[in-house]
C-alpha positions as CSV (number, residue, x, y, z in Angstrom):
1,X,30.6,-86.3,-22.7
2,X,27.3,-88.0,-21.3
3,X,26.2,-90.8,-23.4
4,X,22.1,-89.7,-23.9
5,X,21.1,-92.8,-24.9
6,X,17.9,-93.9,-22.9
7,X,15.8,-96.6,-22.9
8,X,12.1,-95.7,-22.9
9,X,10.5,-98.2,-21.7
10,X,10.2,-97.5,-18.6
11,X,9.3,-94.0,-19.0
12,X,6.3,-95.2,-21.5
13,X,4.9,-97.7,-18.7
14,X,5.4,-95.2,-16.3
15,X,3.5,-92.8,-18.4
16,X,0.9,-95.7,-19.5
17,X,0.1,-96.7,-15.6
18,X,-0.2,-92.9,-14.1
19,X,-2.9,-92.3,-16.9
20,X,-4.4,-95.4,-16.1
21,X,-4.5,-95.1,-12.4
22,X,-5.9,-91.5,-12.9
23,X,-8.7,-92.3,-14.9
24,X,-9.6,-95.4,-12.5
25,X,-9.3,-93.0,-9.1
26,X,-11.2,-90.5,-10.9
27,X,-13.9,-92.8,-11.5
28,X,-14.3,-94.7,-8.5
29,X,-12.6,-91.2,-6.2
30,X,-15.6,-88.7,-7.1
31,X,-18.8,-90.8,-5.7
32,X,-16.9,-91.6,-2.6
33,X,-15.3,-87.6,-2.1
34,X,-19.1,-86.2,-2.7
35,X,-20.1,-89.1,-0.1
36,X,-17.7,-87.9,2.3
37,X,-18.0,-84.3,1.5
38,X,-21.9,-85.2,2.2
39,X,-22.8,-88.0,4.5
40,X,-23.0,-87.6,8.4
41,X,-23.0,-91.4,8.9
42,X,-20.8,-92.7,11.8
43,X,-18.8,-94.1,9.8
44,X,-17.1,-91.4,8.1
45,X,-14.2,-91.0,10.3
46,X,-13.3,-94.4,9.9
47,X,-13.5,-94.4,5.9
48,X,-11.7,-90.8,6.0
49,X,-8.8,-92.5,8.0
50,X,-8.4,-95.6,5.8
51,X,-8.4,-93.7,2.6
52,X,-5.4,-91.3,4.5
53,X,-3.3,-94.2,5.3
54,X,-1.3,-94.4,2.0
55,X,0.0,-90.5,3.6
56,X,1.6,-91.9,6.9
57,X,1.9,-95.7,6.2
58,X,5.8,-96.3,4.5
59,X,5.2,-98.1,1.2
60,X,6.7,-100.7,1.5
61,X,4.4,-102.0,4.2
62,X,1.6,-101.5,1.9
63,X,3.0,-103.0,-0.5
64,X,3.7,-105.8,1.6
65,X,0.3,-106.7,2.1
66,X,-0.9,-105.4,-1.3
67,X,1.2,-108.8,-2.6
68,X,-0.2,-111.1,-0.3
69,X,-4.1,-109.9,-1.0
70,X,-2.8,-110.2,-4.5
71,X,-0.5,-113.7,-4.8
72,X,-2.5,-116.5,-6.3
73,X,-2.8,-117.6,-2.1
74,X,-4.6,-114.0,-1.3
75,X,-7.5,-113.1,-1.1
76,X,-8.3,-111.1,-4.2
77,X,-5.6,-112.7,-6.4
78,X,-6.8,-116.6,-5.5
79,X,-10.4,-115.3,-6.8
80,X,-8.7,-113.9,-9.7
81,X,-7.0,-117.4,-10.8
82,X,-9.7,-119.1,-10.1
83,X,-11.9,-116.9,-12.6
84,X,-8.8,-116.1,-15.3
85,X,-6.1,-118.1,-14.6
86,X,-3.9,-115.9,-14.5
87,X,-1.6,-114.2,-12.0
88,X,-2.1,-110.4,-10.3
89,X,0.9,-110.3,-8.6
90,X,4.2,-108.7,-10.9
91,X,2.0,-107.7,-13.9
92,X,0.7,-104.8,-15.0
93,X,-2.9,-104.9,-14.0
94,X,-1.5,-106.1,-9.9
95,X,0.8,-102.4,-10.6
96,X,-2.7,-100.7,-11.5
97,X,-4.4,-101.6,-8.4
98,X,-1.5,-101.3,-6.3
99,X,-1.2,-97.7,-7.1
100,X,-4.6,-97.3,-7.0
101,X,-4.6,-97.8,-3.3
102,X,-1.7,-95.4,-3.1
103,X,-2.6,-92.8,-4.4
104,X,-6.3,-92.5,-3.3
105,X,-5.8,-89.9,-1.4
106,X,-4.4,-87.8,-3.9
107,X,-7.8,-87.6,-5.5
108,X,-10.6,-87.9,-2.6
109,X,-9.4,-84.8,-0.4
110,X,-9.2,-82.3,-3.2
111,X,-12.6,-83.2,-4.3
112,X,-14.2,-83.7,-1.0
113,X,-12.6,-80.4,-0.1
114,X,-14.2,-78.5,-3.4
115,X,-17.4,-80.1,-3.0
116,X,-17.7,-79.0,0.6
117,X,-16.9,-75.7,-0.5
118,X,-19.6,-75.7,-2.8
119,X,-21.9,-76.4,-0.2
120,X,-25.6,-77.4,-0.9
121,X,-27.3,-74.0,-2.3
122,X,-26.3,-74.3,-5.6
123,X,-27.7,-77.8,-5.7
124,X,-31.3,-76.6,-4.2
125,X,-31.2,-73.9,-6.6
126,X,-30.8,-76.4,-9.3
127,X,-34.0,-78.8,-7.8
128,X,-36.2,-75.8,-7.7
129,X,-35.8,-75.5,-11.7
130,X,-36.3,-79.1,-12.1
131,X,-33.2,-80.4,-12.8
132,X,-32.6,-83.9,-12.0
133,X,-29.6,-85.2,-9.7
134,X,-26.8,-86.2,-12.5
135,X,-28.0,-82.6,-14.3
136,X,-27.5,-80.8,-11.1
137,X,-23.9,-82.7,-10.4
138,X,-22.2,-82.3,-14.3
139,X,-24.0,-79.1,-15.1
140,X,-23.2,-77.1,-11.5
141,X,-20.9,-79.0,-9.2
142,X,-18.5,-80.4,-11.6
143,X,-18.0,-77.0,-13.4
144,X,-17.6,-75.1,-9.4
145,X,-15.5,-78.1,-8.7
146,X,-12.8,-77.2,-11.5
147,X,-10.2,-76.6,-9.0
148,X,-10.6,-79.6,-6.8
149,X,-10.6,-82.1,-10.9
150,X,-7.8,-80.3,-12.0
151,X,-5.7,-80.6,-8.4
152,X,-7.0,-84.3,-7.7
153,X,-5.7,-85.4,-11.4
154,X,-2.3,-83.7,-11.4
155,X,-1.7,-84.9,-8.3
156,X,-1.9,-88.4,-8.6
157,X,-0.5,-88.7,-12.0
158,X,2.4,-86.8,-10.9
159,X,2.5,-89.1,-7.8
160,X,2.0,-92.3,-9.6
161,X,4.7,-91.4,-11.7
162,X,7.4,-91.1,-9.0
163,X,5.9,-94.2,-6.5
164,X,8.7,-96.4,-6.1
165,X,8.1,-98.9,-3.1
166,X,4.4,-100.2,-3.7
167,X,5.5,-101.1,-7.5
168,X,8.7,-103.2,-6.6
169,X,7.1,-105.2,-4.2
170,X,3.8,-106.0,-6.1
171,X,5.6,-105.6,-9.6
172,X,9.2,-106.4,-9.1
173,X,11.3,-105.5,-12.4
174,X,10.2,-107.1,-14.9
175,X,11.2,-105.5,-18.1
176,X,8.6,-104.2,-20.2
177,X,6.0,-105.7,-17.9
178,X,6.3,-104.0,-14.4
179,X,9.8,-102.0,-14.8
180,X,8.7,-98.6,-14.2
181,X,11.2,-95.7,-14.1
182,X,11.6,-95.3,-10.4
183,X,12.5,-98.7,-10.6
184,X,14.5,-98.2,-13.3
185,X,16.9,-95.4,-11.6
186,X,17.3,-98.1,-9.1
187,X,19.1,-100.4,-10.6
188,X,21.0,-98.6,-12.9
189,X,22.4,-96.7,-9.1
190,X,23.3,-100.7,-8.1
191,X,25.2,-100.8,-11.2
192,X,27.5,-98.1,-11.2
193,X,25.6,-96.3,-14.4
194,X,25.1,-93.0,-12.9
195,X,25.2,-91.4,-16.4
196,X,21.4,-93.2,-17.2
197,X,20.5,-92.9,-13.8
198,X,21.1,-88.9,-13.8
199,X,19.3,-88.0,-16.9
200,X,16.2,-90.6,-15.6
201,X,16.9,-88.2,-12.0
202,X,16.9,-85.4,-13.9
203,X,14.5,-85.7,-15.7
204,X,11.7,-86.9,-12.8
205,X,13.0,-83.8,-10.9
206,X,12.6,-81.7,-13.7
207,X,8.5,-83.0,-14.4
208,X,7.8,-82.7,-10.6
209,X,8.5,-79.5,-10.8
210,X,6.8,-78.5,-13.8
211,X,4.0,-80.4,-12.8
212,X,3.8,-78.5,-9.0
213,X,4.5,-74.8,-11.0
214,X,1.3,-75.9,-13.5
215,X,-0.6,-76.7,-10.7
216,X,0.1,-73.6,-8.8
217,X,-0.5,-71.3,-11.6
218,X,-3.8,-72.6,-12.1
219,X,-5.5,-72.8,-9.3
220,X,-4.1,-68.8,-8.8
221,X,-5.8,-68.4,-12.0
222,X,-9.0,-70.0,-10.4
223,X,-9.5,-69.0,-7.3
């Protein structure tokens, strides 16, 4: 008989950090997608193949210098000491951003690809009855842009969910702090407790593929 016994921990902060880092890409993804989507400036290319990188560079690498931008000698976590005193590096908020990074392009190519779909009629339509710019983006293009929301925030929940390398080298394994569940699976595999480690496997399997059939059936329903 399997012993079910599992330790939740690391499935709630797993759970607690995707929701997190959705909300945050969401936020900060959408102005720079309808930038994208909009903008003819030369520099587009370049900002449209740094925000791909996370899709061809291997995580750990990432990671790698993710931890030294973010150790109390980097760049971003020696201003953070200096202003808090505290550390970025193996806690949760280092974990946020580190899968922030990750996973941006999870969320700015679904949404620059819906609002270039949507093209820039409806939005003169909208000027011509005098509707003013954040009217004309929550009342027309965020309603057309269902599709691209709904793909862009399964997506990268789903993907925060499973990332394994980027959290162990800015997070490490620190229970209850920065054990995640990929991280989690891990180590039960190094020792010998394939029992935990299968239902964990399982169950990850199991949600990616719920999540992917969810996200399939609606955007058949959408488009």
């Amino acid at each position: 008989m399997f012993d079910i016994s599992i330790d939740w921990t690391p499935i709630a902060l797993s759970l607690r950090l995707a929701t997190v880092t959705t909300l945050v890409l969401l936020f900060l993804g959408t102005p720079l997608a309808w930038w994208l989507a909009h903008t003819s400036c030369w520099c587009k290319t370049l900002i449209e193949a740094i925000v791909a990188l996370p899709l061809v560079l291997p995580p750990t690498v990432l990671g790698f210098y993710l931890l030294l931008t973010l150790g109390p000698h980097g760049l971003v976590g020696g201003l953070w000491l200096s202003l808090t005193g505290g550390h970025l590096a193996f806690t949760f908020t280092g974990l946020v951003i580190g899968s922030v990074m990750f996973s941006l392009p999870f969320v700015v190519h679904p949404l620059q690809n819906a609002f270039q779909t949507i093209g820039k009629r409806p939005l003169e339509v909208a000027a011509t009855l005098r509707a003013a710019p954040l009217d004309r983006f929550f009342t027309v293009v965020v309603p057309l842009a269902r599709p691209g929301f709904l793909t862009a925030t399964i997506l990268t929940f789903a993907h925060t969910i499973g990332e394994f390398g980027v959290v162990l080298m800015i997070g490490g394994s620190i229970p209850g702090k920065t054990q995640v569940l990929s991280i989690s699976i891990y180590e039960q595999v190094e020792r010998l407790e394939f029992q935990q480690a299968h239902w964990l496997a399982g169950a990850l399997l199991l949600f990616s593929f719920l999540i992917l059939l969810t996200l399939y059936s609606i955007n058949k329903r959408l488009y």
